[in-house]
DOMILO-898279 format. One record per residue (C-alpha): residue in one letter; z, y, x. Coordinates in steps of 0.2 Angstrom, whole numbers, plus 2048, in hexadecimal, padded with zeros to 3 digits. Example, Ala and Ser with C-alpha at 12.3 -4.5 7.8 and 13.67 -1.06 7.14 Angstrom:
% residues 2
A8277EA83ES8247FB844
***
This chain:
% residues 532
X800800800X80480B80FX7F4807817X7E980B807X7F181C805X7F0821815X7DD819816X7DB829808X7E183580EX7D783481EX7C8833812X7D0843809X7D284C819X7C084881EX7B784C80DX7BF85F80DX7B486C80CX7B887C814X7B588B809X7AF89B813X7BC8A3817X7BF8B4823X7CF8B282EX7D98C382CX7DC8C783FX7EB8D483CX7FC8D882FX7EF8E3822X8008EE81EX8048F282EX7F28ED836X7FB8E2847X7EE8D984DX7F68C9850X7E78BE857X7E98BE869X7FA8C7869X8078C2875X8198C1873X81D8D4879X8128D986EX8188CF85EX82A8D4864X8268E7864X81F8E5854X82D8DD84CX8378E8854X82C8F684DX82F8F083BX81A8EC83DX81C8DB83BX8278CB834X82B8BA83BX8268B382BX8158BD829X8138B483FX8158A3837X80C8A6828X7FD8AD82FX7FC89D83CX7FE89282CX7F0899825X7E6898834X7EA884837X7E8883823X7D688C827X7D1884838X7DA873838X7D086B82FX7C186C83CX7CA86E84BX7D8861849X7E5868853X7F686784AX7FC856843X80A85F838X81086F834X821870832X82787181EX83687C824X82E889831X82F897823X841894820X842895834X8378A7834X8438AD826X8528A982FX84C8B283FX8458C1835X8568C182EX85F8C083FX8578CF844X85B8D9838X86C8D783BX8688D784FX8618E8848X8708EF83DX87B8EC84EX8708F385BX86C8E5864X85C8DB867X8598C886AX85E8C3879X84E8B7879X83B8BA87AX8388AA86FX8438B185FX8398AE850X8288A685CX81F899854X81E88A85FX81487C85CX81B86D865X81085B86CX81184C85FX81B84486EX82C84F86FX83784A862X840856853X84D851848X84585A838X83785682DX829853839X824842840X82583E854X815832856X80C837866X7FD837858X800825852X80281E842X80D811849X81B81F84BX81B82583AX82B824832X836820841X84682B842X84A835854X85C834855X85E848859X85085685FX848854871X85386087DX84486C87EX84186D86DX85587086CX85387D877X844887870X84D88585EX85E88F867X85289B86CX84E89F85BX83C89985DX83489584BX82D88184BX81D883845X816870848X810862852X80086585BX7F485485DX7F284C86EX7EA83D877X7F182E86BX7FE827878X7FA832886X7E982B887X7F181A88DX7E8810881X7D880C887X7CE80F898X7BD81888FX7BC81687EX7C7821876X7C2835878X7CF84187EX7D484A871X7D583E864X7E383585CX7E682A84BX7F0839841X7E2847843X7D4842848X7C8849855X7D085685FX7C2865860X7BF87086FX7BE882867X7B2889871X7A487D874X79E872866X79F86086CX7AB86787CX7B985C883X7C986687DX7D185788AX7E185188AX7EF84A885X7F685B880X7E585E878X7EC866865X7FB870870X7EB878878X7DF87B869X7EA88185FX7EF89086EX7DC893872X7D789485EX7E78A085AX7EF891850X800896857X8048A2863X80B897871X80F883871X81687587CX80D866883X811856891X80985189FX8098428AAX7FA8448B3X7EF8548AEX7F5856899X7FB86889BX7EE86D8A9X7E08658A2X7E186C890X7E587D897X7D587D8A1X7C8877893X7D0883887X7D1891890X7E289688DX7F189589BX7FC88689FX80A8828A8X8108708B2X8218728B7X82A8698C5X82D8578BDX84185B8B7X84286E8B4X83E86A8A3X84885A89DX83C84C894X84C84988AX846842878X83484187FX82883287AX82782B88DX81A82589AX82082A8ADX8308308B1X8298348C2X81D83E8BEX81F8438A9X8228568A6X824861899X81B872898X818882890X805887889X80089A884X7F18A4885X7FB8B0891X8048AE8A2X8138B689DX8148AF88CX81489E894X8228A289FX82C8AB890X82B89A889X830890899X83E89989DX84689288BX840881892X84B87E8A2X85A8778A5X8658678A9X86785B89BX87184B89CX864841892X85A8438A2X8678448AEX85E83F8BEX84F84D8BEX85685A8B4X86685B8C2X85B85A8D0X8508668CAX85C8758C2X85B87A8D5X84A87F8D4X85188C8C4X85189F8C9X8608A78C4X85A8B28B6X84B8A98B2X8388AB8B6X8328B98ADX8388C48BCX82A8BC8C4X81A8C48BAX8158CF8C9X8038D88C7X8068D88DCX80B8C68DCX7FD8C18E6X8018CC8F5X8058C1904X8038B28FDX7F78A5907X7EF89A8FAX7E488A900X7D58878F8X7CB8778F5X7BD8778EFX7B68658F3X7B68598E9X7BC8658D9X7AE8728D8X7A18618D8X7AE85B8CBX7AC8688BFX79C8678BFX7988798BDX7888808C5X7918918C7X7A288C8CEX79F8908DEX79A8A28DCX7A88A48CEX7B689B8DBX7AF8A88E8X7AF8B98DCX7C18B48D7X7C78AF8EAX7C38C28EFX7CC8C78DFX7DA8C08E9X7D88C88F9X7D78D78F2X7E78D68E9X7EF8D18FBX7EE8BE8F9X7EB8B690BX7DB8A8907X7DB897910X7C989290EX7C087F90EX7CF87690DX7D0863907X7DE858904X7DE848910X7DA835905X7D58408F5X7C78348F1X7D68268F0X7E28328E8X7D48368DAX7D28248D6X7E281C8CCX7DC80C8CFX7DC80E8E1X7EB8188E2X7F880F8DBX7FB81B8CBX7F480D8BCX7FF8008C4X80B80C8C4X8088168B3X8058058A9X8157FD8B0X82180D8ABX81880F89BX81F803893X83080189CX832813897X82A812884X835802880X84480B886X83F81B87CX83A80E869X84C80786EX85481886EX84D81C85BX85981D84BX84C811843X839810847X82D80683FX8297FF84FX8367F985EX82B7F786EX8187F6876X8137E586EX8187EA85FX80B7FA860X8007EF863X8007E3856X8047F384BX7F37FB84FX7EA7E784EX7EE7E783BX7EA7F8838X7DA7F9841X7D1805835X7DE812838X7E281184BX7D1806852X7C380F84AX7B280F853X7B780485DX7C680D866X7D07FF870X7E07FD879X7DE7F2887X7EA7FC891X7F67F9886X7F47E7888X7F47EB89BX8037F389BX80B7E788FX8097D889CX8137E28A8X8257DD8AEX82D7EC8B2X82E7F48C5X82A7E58CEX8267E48E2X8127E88DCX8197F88D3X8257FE8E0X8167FB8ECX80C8058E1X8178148DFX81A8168F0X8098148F6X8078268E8X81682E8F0X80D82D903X7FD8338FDX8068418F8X80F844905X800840911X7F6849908X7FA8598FCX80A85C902X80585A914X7F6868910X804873909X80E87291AX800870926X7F9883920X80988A91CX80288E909X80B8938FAX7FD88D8EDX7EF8838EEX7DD88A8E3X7D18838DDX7C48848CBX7C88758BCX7D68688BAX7D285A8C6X7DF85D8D4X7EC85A8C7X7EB8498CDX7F184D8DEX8018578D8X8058498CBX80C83A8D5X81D8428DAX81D8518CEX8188618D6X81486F8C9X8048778C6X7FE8878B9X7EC88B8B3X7E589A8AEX7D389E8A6X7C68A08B4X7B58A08A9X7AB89889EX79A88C8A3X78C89289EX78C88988CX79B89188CX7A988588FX7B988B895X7C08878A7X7CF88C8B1X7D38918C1X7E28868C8X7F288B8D1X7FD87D8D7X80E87B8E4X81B8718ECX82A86D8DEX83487C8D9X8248898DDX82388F8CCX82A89F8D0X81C8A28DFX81089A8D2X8148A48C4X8128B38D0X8018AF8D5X7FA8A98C4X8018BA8BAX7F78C48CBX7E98BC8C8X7E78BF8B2X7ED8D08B5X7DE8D28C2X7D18C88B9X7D58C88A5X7C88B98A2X7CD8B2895X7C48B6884X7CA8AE872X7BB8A186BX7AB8A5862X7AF89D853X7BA8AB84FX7AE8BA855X7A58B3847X7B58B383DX7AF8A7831X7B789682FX7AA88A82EX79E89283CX798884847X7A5886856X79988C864X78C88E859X79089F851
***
């Protein structure tokens, strides 16, 4: 019975017709242009009297009501997110009547939050599967803990790579998962939006929300943020705790802050970080790395000055795969210079052919072993959940094959990863054979030249700054000459957010690249994305 009625309303979702619709860009009473605003600018206007917390979230409703439907970003919207605007409009009218202001930039923000970091309300935690519908989290993720003390306004889950992508080798396209569908790129009909934290980056790049919050493992944060041309931020593995976060690596998983701004991205991660005792080991090893008073002291238009950055351009400009990112790496690179940055040219991390390659690496033996160590534990840790481990996802998805195996789509890594048996000797060999091609490799570039940031076009390095958890930020860079979106990467040794940070807000504030898609310059609903 279940089956049958969500077999219909798949068909419903498909068969809805869009009516023409012009999306409003601005409050019309007091005419605050809210698409593309940032967090300062939505805080002046509330504190202008120009604008509401419930008129935020109910003009991002409206847009995901409008654009959701064709894009398939958000899994859910969250049935209580007007109550949370109303109570934080509320808030500040009593901040207001006392003379004081919020004392956080996220009070009364719209967030929309991966389907894979858990929330103790009405929205499912699925990682975009329907085998995870109905189970019950025993208490919110700790970063979704923290955004809600913050004031922040749950708006939603945002769609992702089913499981992480850890299904199957090829035939599953990033983007797509059972619960929504096809995740769409914004700005380039039939463009990867890539993944996992596809939705998280959609809904950022189409002005769904105004900032959201995605995972990565090896490239979900950085990848998405390039495609979509918006900023994203990989933190050190541990400064933000995976607490109440559907696992894959503990090594290497991290939680991370997405936004169409440096600085909004940063107003977010500094309510992000911290030591909690669900992830005891990384969050206390990596609270060190926390600046006394947060990041946002860090957005410096002069933060590239005297900082050496090392760039690599083979093999990643070949792996973009953009006849003009050369030039553009160039044009950008004396951007730099001028701003005072010192550039470290042609350089190329040692074994990155090997490092590239997770079969030869080490990082599927690795990645498939603590998938499901990790999952299991997580399924155990559930209140109930129709599901309890890996094998039973799998027979889950075998007898509902129409909902979560259409066209085909497989899971043959599940079954890989089911036949593992924990960390054995293989695994253990595995892991450190990734932990000495970091350190003979990236982290051996980083010391060798003396560099604060290595530079480069795309997402492809992410690989190299995966296998022990170093952090990484992307900001839009340009757009191909069918007009897909690519980013310009920024990535250090573990606790360089604050030099990183620096560097990338330099660089915006030099270059303003980023541009919002065409689907809304034609400001109809149902124009052909990168058709208009």
């Amino acid at each position: 019975m279940a089956i049958a009625i969500a077999s219909f309303c798949i068909l419903l979702f498909q068969l809805i017709i869009i009516v023409p619709v012009v999306l409003p860009a601005q409050i019309n009473a007091h005419d605050f242009v809210i698409e593309e605003a940032t967090i300062e600018a939505v805080h002046h206007a509330f504190a202008e009297n120009k604008l509401t917390s419930r008129q935020l979230v109910e003009y991002y409703l409206n847009r995901i009501e409008i654009l959701n439907p064709k894009l398939r970003a958000v899994i859910e919207v969250n049935p209580d997110a007007l109550n949370q605007a109303e109570v934080a409009d509320s808030e500040r009218e009593r901040f207001k009547e006392a003379g004081v202001f919020p004392n956080s930039f996220l009070h009364g923000i719209p967030v929309l939050l991966k389907d894979s970091i858990a929330t103790k309300d009405n929205l499912s935690t699925s990682a975009g599967s329907y085998a995870l519908v109905g189970a019950v989290v025993p208490r919110d993720a700790d970063v979704a803990a923290r955004l809600r003390n913050a004031g922040a306004v749950i708006l939603g889950k945002a769609s992702m790579d089913e499981w992480y992508g850890v299904r199957s080798f090829t035939s599953i396209p990033s983007g797509w998962c059972a619960r929504s569908g096809q995740g769409i790129n914004p700005y380039v009909k039939g463009g990867s939006p890539c993944g996992s934290s596809s939705g998280s980056a959609i809904s950022v790049a189409a002005n769904m929300v105004m900032v959201s919050i995605g995972t990565e493992t090896d490239g979900s944060l950085i990848c998405p943020g390039s495609y979509n041309s918006i900023v994203s931020i990989k933190p050190t593995v541990g400064l933000v705790s995976r607490g109440g976060v559907i696992p894959m690596s503990t090594r290497q998983d991290t939680v991370g802050p997405m936004g169409r701004t440096v600085a909004d991205v940063v107003y977010l991660l500094d309510h992000m970080v911290g030591y909690d005792t669900r992830d005891h080991e990384a969050t206390s090893e990596a609270a060190a790395f926390i600046p006394a008073g947060g990041y946002t002291k860090f957005l410096n238009e002069h933060g590239l000055k005297g900082k050496r950055l090392g760039v690599l351009r083979n093999p990643f400009l070949e792996l973009l795969n953009i006849s003009s990112g050369a030039a553009v790496l160039d044009a950008h690179l004396q951007i730099m210079r001028e701003k005072g940055a010192i550039i470290v040219d042609n350089l190329e991390i040692p074994n990155i052919d090997v490092i590239l390659d997770p079969s030869q690496s080490g990082e599927m033996v690795a990645l498939l072993a603590e998938f499901k160590l990790n999952l299991n534990n997580y399924l155990e840790e559930l209140t109930s959940s129709p599901v309890k481990s890996l094998s039973d996802i799998i027979i889950f998805n075998q007898n509902h094959a129409v909902l979560e195996m259409p066209r085909g789509y497989g899971q043959e890594l599940f079954i890989l990863s089911n036949l593992t048996n924990g960390i054995d000797d293989a695994v253990q060999e595995a892991i450190q054979k990734l932990n000495t091609l970091s350190e003979q490799g990236f982290e051996k570039l980083m010391s060798d030249y003396g560099l604060d940031s290595v530079v480069t076009l795309g997402s492809e390095i992410s690989t190299a700054l995966a296998f022990k958890g170093f952090p990484a930020i992307t900001v839009p860079a340009g757009y191909a000459s069918d007009g897909m979106p690519f980013g310009i990467f920024f990535g250090g040794l573990k606790g360089s957010e604050p030099t990183l940070i620096q560097i990338a807000y330099a660089f915006e504030q030099a270059t303003h690249i980023r541009k919002p898609p065409s689907l809304f310059t034609c400001n109809q609903a149902t124009s052909d994305i990168g058709e208009c």
